[in-house]
KELUMDREN-450162 format. One record per residue (C-alpha): residue number from 1; x, y, z. Coordinates in Angstrom, 3 decimals, always signed. Example, Ala and Ser with C-alpha at 12.3 -4.5 7.8 and 13.67 -1.06 7.14 Angstrom:
<sites>
SITE   vogu          u          v          w
SITE      1    +12.300     -4.500     +7.800
SITE      2    +13.670     -1.060     +7.140
</sites>
This chain:
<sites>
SITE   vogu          u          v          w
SITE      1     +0.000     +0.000     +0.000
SITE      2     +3.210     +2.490     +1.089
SITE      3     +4.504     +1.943     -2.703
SITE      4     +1.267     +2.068     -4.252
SITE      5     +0.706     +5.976     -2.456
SITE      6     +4.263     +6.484     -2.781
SITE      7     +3.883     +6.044     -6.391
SITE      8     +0.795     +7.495     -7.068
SITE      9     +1.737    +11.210     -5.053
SITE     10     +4.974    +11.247     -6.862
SITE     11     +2.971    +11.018    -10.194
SITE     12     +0.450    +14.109     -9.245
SITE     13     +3.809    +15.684     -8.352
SITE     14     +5.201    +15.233    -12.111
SITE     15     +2.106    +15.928    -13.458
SITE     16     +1.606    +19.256    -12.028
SITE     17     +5.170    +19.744    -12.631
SITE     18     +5.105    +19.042    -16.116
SITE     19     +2.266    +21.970    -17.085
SITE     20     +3.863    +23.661    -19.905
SITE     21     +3.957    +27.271    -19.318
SITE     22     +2.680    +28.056    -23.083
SITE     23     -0.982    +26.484    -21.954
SITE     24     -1.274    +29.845    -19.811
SITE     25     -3.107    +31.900    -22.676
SITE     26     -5.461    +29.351    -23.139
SITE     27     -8.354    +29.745    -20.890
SITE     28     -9.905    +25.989    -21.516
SITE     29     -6.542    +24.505    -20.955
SITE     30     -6.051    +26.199    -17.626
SITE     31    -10.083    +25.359    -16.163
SITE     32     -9.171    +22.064    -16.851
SITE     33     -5.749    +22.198    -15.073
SITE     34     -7.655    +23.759    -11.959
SITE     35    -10.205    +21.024    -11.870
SITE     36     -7.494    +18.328    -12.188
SITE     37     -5.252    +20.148     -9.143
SITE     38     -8.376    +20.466     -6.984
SITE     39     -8.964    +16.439     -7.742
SITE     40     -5.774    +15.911     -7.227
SITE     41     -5.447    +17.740     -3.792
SITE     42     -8.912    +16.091     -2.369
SITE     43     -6.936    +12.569     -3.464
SITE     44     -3.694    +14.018     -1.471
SITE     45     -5.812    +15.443     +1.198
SITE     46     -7.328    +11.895     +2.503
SITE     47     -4.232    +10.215     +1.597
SITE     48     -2.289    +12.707     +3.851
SITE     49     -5.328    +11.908     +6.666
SITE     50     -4.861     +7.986     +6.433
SITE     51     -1.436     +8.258     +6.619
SITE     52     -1.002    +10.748     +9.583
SITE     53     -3.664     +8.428    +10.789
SITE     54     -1.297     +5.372    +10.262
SITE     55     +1.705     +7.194    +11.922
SITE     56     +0.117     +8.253    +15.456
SITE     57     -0.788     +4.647    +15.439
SITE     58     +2.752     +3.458    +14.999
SITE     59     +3.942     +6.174    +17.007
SITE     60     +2.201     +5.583    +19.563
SITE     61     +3.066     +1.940    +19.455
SITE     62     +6.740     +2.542    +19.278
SITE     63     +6.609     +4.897    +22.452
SITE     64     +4.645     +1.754    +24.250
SITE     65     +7.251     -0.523    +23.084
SITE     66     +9.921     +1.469    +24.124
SITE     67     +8.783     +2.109    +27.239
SITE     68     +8.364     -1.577    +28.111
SITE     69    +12.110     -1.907    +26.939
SITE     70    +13.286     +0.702    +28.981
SITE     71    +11.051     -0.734    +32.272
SITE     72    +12.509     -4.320    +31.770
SITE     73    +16.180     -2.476    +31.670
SITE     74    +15.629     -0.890    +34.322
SITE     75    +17.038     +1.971    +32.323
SITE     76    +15.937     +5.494    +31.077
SITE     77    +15.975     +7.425    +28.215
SITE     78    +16.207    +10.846    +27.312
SITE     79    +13.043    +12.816    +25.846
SITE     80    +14.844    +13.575    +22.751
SITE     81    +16.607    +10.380    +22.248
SITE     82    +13.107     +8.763    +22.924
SITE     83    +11.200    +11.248    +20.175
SITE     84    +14.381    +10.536    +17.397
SITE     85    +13.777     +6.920    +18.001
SITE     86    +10.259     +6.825    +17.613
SITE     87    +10.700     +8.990    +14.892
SITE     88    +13.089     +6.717    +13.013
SITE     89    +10.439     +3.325    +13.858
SITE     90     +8.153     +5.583    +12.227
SITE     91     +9.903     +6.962     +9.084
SITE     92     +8.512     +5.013     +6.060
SITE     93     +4.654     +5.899     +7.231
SITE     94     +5.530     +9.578     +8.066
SITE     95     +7.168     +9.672     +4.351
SITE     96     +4.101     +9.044     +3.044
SITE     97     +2.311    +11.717     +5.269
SITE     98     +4.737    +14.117     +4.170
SITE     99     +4.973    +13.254     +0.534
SITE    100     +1.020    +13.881     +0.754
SITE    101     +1.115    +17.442     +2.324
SITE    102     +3.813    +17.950     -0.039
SITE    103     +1.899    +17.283     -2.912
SITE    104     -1.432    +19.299     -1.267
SITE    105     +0.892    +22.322     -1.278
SITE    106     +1.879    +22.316     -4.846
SITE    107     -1.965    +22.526     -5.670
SITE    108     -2.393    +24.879     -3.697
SITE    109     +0.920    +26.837     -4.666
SITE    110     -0.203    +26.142     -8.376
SITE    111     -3.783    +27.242     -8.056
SITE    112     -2.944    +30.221     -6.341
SITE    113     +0.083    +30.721     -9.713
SITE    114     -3.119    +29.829    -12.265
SITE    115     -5.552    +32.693    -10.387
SITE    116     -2.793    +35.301    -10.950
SITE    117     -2.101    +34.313    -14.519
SITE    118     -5.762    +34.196    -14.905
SITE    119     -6.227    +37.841    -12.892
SITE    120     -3.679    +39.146    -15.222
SITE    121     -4.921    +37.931    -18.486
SITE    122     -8.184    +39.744    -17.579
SITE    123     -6.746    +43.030    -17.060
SITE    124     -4.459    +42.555    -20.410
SITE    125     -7.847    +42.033    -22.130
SITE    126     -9.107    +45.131    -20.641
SITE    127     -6.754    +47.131    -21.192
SITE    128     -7.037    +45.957    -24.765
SITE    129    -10.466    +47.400    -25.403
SITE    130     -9.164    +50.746    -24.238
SITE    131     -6.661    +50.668    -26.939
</sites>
């Protein structure tokens, strides 16, 4: 499942990525780029929530684990030593989570990028019935 999201996210990435900067005049083009990067930023949305999900589950496991280890020791452990190795238990799962807000952001990075392009072209056009 881990590859199969991995996979998936890094393919939205390329995609929105890839949009070739000449598409910008055409107004068609670009609505159907929006709808795509809001589609694509639900999909990275609920990935991102089932995977942060996943990783206060493990993380929360991996503290309870370590905590028994540390009890049957008889030993203790630092806060931060305790956080970095929960952290590293962790990793793959919060990859995912992050490769998901990652991609969220570049919609919403790009969509914000289309609206000015989109602002702009509307004041070129009306300044071109003035002329």
């Amino acid at each position: 499942m881990k590859d199969q999201h991995t996979r998936e996210l890094h393919g939205y990435i390329f995609e929105i990525q890839s949009f070739s900067p000449q598409n910008v005049q055409d107004a068609d083009l670009l609505n159907q780029h929006l709808i795509r990067l809001t589609n694509i930023m639900a999909r990275a949305n609920t990935l991102m929530a089932e995977w942060n999900k996943k990783f206060r589950e493990e993380k929360k496991h991996a503290y309870h684990t370590l905590e028994l280890s540390m009890k049957a020791q008889e030993k203790k452990i630092i806060p931060s030593l305790a956080k970095d190795y929960v952290d590293s238990k962790c990793s793959e799962t919060g990859y995912v989570f992050d490769l998901a807000e990652r991609c969220s952001r570049l919609c919403s990075h790009t969509i914000d990028a289309i609206r000015t392009v989109v602002s702009s072209l509307k004041s070129e056009r009306e300044f071109a019935k003035y002329n």
